[in-house]
HTML snippet that shows the backbone in 3Dmol.js (N, CA, C, O; Angstrom):
<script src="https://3Dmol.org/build/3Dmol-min.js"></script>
<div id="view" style="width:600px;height:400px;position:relative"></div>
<script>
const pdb = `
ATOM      1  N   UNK A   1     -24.099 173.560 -44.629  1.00  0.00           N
ATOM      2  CA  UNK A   1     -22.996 173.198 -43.793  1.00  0.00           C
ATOM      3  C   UNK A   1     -22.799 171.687 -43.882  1.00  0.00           C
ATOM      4  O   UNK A   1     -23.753 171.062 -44.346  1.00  0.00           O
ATOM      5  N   UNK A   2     -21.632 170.941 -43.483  1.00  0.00           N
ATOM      6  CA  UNK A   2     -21.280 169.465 -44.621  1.00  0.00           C
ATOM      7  C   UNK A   2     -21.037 169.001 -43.200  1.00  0.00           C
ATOM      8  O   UNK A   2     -20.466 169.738 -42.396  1.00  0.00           O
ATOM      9  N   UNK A   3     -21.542 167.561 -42.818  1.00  0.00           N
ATOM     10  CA  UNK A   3     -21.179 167.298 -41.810  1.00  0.00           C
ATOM     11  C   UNK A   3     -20.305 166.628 -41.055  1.00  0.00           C
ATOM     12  O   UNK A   3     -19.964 165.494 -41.388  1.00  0.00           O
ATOM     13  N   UNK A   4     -19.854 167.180 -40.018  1.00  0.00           N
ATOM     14  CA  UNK A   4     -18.217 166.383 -39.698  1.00  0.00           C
ATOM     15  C   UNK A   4     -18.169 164.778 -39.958  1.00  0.00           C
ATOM     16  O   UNK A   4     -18.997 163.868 -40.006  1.00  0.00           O
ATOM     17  N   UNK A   5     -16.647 164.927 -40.110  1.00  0.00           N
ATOM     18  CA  UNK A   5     -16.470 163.109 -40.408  1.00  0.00           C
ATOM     19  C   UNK A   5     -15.931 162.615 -39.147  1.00  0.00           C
ATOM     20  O   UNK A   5     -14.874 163.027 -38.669  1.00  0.00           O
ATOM     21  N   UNK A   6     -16.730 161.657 -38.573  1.00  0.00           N
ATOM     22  CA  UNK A   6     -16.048 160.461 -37.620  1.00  0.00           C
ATOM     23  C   UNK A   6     -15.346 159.747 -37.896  1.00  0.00           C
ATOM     24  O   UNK A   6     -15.984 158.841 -38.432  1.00  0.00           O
ATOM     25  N   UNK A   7     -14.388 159.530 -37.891  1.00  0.00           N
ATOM     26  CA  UNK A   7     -13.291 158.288 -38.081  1.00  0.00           C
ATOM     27  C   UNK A   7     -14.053 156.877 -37.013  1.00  0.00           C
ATOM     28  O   UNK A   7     -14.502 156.983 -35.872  1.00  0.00           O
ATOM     29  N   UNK A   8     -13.975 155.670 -37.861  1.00  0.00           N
ATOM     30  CA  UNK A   8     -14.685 154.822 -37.159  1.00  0.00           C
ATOM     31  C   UNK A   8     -13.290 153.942 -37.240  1.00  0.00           C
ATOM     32  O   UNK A   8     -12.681 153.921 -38.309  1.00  0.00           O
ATOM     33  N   UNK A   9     -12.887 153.355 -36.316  1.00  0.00           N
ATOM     34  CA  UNK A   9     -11.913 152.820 -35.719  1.00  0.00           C
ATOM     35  C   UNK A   9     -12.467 151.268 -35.322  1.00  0.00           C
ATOM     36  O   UNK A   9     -13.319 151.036 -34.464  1.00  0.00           O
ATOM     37  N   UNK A  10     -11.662 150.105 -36.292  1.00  0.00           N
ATOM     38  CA  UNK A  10     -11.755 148.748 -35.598  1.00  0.00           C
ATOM     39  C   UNK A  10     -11.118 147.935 -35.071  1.00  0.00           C
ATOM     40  O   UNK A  10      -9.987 147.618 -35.441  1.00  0.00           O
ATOM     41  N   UNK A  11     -11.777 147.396 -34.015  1.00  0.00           N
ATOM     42  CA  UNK A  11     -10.477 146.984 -32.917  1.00  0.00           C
ATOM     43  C   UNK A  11     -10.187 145.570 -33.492  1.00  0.00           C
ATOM     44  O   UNK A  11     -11.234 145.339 -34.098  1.00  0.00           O
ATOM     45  N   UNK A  12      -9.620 144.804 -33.610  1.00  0.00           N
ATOM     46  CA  UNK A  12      -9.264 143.289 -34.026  1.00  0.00           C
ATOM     47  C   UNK A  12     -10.155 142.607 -33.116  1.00  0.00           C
ATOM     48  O   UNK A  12     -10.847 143.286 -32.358  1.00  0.00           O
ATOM     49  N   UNK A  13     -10.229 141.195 -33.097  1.00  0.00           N
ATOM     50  CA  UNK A  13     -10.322 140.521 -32.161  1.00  0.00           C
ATOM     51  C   UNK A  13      -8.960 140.290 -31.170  1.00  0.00           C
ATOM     52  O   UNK A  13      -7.764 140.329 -31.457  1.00  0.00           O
ATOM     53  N   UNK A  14      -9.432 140.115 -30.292  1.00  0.00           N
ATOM     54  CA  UNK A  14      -8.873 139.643 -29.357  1.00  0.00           C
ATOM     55  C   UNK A  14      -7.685 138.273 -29.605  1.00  0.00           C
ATOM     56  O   UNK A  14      -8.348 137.242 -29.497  1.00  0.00           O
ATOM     57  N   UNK A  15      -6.442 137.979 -29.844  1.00  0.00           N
ATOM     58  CA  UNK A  15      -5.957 136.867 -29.862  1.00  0.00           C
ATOM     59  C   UNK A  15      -6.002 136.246 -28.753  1.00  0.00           C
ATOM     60  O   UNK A  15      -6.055 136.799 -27.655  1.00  0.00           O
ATOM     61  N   UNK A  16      -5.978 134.714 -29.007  1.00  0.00           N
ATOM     62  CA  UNK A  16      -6.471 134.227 -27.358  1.00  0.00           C
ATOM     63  C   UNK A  16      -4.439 134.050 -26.745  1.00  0.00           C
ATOM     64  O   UNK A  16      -3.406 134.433 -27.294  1.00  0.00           O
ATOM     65  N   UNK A  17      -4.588 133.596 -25.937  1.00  0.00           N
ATOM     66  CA  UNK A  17      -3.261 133.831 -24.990  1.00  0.00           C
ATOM     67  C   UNK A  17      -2.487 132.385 -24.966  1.00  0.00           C
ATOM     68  O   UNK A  17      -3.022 131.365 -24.532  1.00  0.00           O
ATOM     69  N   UNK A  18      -1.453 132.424 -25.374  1.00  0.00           N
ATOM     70  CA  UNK A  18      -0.721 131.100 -24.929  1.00  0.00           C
ATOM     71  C   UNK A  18       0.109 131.049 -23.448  1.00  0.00           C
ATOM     72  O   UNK A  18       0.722 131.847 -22.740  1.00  0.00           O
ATOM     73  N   UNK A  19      -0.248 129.639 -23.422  1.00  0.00           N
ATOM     74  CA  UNK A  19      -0.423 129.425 -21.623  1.00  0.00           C
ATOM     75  C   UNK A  19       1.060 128.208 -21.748  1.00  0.00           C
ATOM     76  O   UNK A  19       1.494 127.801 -22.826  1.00  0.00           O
ATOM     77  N   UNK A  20       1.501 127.902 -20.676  1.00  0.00           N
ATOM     78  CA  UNK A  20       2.387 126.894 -20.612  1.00  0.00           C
ATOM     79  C   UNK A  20       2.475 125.642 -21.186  1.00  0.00           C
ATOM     80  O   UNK A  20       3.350 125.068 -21.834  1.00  0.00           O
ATOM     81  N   UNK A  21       0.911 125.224 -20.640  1.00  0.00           N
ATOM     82  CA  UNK A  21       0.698 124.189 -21.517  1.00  0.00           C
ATOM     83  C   UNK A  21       0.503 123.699 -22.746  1.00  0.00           C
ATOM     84  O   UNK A  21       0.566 122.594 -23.285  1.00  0.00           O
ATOM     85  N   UNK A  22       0.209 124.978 -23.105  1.00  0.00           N
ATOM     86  CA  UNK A  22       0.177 124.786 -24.623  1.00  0.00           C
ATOM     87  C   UNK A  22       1.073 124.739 -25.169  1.00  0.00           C
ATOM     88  O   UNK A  22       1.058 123.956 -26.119  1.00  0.00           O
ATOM     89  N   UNK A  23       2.548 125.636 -24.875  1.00  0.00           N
ATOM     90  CA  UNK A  23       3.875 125.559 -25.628  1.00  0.00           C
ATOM     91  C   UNK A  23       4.254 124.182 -25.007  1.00  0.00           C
ATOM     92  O   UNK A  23       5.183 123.826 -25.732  1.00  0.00           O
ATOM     93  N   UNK A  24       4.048 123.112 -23.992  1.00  0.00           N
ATOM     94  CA  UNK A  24       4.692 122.461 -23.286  1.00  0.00           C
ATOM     95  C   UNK A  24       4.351 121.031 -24.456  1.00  0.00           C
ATOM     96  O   UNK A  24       5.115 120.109 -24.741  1.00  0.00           O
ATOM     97  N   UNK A  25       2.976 121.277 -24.938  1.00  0.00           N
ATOM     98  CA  UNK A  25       2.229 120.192 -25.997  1.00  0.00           C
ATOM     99  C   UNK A  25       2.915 120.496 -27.295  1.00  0.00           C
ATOM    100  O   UNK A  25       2.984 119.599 -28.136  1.00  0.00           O
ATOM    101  N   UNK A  26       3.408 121.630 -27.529  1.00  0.00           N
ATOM    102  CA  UNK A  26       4.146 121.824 -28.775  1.00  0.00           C
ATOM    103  C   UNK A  26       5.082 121.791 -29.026  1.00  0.00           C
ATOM    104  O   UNK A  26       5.509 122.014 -30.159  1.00  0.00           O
ATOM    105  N   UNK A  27       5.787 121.477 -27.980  1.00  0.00           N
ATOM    106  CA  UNK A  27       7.264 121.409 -27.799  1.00  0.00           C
ATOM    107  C   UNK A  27       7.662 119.582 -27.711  1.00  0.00           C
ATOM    108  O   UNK A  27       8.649 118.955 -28.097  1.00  0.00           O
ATOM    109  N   UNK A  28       6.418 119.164 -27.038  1.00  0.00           N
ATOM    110  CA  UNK A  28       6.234 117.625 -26.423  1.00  0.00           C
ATOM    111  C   UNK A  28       5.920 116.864 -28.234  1.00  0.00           C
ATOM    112  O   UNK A  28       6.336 115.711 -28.347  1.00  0.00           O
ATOM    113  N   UNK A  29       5.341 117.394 -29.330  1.00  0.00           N
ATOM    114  CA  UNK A  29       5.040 116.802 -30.463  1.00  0.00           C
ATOM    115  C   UNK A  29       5.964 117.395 -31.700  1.00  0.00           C
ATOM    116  O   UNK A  29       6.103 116.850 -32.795  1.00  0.00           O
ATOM    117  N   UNK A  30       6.601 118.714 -31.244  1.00  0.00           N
ATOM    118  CA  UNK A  30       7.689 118.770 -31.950  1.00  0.00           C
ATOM    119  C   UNK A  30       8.744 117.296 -31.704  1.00  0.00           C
ATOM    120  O   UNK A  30       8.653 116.527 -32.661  1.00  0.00           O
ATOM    121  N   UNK A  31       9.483 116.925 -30.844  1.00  0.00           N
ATOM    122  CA  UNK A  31      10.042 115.977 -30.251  1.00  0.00           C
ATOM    123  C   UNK A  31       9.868 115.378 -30.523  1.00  0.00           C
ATOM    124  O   UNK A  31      10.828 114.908 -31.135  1.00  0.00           O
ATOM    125  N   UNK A  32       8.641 114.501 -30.571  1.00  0.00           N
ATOM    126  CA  UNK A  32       8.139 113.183 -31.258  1.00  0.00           C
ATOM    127  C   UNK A  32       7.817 113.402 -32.492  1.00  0.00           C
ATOM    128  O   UNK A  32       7.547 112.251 -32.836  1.00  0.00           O
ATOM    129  N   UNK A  33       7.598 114.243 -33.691  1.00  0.00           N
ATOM    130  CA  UNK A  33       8.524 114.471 -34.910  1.00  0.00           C
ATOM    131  C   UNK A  33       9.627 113.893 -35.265  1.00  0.00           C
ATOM    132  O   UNK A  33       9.924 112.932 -35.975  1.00  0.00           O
ATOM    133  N   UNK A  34      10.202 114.692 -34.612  1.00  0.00           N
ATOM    134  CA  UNK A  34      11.747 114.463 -34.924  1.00  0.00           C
ATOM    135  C   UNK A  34      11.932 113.439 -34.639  1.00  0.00           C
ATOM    136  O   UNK A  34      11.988 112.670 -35.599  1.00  0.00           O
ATOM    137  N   UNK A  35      12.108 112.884 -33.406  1.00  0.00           N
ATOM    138  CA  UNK A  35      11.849 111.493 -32.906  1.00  0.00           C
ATOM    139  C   UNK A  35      11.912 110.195 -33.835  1.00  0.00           C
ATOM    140  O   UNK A  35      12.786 109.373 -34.109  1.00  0.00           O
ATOM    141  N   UNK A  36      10.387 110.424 -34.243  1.00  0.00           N
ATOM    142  CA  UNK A  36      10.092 109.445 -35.373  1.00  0.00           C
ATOM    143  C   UNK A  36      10.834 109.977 -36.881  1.00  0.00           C
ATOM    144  O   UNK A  36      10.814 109.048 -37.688  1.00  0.00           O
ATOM    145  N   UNK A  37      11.219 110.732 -37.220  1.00  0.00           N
ATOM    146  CA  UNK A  37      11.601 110.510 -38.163  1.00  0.00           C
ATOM    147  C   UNK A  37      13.573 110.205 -38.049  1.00  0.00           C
ATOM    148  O   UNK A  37      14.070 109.778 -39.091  1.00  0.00           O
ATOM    149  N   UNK A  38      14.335 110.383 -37.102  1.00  0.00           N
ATOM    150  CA  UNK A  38      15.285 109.916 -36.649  1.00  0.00           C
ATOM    151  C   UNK A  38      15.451 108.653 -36.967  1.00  0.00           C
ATOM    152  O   UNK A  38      16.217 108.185 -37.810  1.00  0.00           O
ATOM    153  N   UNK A  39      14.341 107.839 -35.919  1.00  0.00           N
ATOM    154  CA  UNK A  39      14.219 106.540 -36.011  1.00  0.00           C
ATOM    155  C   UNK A  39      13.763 105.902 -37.045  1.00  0.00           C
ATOM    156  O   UNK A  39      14.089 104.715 -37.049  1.00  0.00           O
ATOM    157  N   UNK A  40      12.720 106.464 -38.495  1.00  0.00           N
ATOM    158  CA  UNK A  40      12.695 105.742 -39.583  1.00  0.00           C
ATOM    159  C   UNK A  40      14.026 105.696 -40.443  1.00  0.00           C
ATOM    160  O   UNK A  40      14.390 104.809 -41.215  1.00  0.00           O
ATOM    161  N   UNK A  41      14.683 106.930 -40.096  1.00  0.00           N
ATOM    162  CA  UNK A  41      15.652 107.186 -41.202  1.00  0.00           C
ATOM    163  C   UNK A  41      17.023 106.586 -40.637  1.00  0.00           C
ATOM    164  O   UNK A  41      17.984 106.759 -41.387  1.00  0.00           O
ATOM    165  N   UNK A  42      17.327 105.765 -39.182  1.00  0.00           N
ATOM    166  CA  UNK A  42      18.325 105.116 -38.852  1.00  0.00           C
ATOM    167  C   UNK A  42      17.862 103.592 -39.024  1.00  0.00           C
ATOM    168  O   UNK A  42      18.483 102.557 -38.781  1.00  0.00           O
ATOM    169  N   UNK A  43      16.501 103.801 -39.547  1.00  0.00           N
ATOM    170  CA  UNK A  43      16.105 102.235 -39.706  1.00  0.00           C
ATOM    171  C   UNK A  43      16.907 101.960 -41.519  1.00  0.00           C
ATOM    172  O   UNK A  43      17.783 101.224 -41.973  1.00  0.00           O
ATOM    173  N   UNK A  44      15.949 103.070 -42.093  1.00  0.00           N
ATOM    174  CA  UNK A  44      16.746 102.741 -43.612  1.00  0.00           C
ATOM    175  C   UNK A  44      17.985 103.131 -43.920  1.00  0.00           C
ATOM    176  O   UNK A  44      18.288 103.041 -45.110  1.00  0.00           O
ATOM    177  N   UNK A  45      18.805 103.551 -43.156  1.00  0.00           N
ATOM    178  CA  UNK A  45      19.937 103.202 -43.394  1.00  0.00           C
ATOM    179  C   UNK A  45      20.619 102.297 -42.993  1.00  0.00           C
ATOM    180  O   UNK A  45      21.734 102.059 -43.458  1.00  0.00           O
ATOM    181  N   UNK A  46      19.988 101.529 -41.916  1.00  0.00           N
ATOM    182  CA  UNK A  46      20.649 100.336 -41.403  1.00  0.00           C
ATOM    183  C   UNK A  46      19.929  99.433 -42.473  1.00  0.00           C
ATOM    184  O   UNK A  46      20.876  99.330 -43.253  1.00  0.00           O
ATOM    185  N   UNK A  47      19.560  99.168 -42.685  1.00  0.00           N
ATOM    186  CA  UNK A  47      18.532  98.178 -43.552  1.00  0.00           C
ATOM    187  C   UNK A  47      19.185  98.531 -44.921  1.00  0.00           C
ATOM    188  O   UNK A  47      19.150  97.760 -45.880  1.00  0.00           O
ATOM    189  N   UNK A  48      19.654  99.491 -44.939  1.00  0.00           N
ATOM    190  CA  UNK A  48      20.593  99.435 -46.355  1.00  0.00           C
ATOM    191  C   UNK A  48      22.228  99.187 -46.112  1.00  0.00           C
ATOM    192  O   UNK A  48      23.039  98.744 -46.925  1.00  0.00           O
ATOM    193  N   UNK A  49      22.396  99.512 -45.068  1.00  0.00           N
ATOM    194  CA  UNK A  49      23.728  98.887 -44.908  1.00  0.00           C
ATOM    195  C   UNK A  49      23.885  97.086 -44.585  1.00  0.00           C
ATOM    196  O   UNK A  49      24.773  96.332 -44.983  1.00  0.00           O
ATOM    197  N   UNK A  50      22.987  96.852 -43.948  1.00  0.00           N
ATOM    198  CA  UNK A  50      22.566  95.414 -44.045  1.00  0.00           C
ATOM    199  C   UNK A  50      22.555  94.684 -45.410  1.00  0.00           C
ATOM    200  O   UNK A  50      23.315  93.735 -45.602  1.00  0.00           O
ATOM    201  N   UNK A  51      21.697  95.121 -46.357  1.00  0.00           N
ATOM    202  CA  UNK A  51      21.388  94.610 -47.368  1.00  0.00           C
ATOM    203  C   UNK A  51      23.006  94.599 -48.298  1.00  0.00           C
ATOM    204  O   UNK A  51      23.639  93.608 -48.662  1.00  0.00           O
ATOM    205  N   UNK A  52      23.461  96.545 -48.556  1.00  0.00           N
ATOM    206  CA  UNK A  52      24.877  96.057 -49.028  1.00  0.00           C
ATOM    207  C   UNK A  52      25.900  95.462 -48.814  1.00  0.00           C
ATOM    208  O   UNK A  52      26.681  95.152 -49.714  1.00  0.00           O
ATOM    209  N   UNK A  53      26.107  95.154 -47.380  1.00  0.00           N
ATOM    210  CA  UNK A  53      26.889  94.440 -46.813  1.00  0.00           C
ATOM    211  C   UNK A  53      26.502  92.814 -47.419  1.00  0.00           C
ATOM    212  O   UNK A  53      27.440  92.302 -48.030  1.00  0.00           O
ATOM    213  N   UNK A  54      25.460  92.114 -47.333  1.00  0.00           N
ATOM    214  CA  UNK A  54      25.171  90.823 -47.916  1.00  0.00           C
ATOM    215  C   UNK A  54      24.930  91.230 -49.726  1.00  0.00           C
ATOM    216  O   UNK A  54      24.439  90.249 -50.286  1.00  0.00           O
ATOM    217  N   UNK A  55      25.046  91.824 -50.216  1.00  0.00           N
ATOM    218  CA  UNK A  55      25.227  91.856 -51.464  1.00  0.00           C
ATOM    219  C   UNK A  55      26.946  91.654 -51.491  1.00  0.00           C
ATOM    220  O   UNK A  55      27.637  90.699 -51.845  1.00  0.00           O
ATOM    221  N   UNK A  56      27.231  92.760 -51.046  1.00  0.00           N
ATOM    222  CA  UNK A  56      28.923  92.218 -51.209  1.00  0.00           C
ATOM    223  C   UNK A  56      29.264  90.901 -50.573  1.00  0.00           C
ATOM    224  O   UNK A  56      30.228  90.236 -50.952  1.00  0.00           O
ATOM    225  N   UNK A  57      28.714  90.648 -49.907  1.00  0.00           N
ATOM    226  CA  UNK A  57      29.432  89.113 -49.295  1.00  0.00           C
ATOM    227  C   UNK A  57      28.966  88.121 -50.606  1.00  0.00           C
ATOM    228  O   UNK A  57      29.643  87.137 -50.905  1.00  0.00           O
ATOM    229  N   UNK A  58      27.856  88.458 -51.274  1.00  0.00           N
ATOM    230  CA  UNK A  58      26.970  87.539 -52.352  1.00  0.00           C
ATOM    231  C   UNK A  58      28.222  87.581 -53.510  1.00  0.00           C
ATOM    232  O   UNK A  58      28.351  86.611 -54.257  1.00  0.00           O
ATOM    233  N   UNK A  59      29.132  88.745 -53.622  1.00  0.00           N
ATOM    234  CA  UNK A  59      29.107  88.920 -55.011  1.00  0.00           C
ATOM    235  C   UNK A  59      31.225  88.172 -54.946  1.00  0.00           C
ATOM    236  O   UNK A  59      31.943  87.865 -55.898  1.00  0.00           O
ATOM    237  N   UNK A  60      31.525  88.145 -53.495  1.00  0.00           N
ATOM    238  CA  UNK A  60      32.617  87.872 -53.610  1.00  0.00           C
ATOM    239  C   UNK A  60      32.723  86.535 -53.314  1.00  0.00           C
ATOM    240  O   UNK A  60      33.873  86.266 -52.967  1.00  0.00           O
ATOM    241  N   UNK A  61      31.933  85.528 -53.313  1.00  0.00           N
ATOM    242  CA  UNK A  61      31.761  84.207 -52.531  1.00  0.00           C
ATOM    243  C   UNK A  61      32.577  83.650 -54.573  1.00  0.00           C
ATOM    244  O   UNK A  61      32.279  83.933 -55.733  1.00  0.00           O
ATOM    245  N   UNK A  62      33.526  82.878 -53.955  1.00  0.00           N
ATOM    246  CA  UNK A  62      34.148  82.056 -55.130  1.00  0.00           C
ATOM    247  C   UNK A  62      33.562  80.908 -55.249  1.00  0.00           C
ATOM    248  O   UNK A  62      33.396  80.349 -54.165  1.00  0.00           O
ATOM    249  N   UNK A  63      33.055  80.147 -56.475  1.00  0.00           N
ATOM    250  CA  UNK A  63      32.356  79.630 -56.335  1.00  0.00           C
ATOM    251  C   UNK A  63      33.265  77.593 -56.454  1.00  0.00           C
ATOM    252  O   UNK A  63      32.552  76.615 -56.229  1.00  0.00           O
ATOM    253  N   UNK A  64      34.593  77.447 -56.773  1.00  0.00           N
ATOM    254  CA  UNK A  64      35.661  77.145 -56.199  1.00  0.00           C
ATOM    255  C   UNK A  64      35.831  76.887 -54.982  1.00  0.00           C
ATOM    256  O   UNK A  64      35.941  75.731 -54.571  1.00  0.00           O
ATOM    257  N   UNK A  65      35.859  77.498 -54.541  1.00  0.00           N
ATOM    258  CA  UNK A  65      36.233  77.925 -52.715  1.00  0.00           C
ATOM    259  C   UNK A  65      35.501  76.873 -52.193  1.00  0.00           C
ATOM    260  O   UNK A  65      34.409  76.703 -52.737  1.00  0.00           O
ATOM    261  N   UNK A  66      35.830  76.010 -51.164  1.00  0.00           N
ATOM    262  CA  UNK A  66      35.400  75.349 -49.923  1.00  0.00           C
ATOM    263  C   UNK A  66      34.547  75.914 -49.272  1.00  0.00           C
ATOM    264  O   UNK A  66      34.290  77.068 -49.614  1.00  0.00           O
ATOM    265  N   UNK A  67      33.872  75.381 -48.219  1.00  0.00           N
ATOM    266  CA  UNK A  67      32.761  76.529 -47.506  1.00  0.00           C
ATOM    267  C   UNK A  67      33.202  76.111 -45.924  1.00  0.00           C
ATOM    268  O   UNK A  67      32.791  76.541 -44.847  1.00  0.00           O
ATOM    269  N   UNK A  68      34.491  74.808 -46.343  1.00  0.00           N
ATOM    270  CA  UNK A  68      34.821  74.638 -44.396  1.00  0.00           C
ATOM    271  C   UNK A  68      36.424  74.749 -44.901  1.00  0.00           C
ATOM    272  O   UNK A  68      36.782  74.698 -46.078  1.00  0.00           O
ATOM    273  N   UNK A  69      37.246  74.901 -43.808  1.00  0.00           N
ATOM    274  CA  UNK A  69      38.613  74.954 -43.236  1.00  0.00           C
ATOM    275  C   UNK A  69      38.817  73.937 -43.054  1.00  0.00           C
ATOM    276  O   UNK A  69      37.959  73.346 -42.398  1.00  0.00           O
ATOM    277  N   UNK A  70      40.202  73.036 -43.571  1.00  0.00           N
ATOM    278  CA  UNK A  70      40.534  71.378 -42.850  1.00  0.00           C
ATOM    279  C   UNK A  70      41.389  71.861 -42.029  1.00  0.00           C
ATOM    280  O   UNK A  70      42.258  72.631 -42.438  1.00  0.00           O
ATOM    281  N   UNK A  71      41.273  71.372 -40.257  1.00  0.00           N
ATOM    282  CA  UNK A  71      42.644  71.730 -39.741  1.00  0.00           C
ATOM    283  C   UNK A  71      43.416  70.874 -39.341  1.00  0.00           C
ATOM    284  O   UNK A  71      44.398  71.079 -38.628  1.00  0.00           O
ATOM    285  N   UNK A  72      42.966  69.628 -39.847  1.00  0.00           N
ATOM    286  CA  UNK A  72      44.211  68.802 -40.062  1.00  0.00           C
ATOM    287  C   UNK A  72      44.662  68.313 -38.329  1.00  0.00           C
ATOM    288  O   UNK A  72      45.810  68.544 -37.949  1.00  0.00           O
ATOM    289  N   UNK A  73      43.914  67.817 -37.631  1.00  0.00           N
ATOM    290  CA  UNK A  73      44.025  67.885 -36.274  1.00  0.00           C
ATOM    291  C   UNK A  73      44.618  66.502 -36.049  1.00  0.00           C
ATOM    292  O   UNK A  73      45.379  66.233 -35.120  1.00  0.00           O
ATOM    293  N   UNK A  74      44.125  65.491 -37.155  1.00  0.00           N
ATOM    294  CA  UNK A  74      44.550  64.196 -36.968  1.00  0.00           C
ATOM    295  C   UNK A  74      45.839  63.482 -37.174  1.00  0.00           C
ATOM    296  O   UNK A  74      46.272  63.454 -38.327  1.00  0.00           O
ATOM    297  N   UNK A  75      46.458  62.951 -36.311  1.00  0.00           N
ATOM    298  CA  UNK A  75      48.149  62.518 -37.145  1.00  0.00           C
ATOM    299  C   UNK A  75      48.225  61.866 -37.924  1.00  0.00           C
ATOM    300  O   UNK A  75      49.325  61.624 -38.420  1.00  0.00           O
TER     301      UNK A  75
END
`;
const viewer = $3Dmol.createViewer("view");
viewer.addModel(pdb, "pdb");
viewer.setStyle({}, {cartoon: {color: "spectrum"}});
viewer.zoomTo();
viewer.render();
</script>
């Protein structure tokens, strides 16, 4: 006679539980992510609009040209 089969059954562990605070810390460093990278990336684009802006002022300066206005105030 062959002997019955038990099915052996395994339970997982246990996942542990998320609590308020924990989404409140993940939500709080998501933010400051973004945050910081907002603020590097409005830095280099200002810092490049800065820079092209004085390149173009560099490249149109006549070199001719006066660097003052006479206004001729005297009679």
């Amino acid at each position: 006679m062959q002997q019955p089969v038990t099915p052996v059954v395994q339970i997982p562990a246990a996942t542990p539980e998320v609590s308020v605070p924990d989404v409140l810390i993940g939500s709080f460093g998501l933010v400051g992510v973004l945050s910081l990278m907002a603020l590097v990336a409005g830095l280099i684009a200002g810092g490049g609009f800065i820079l092209f802006r004085r390149w173009q002022a560099r490249r149109d300066v006549d070199p001719n040209e006066e660097d003052h206005i006479r206004l001729h105030l005297s009679a």
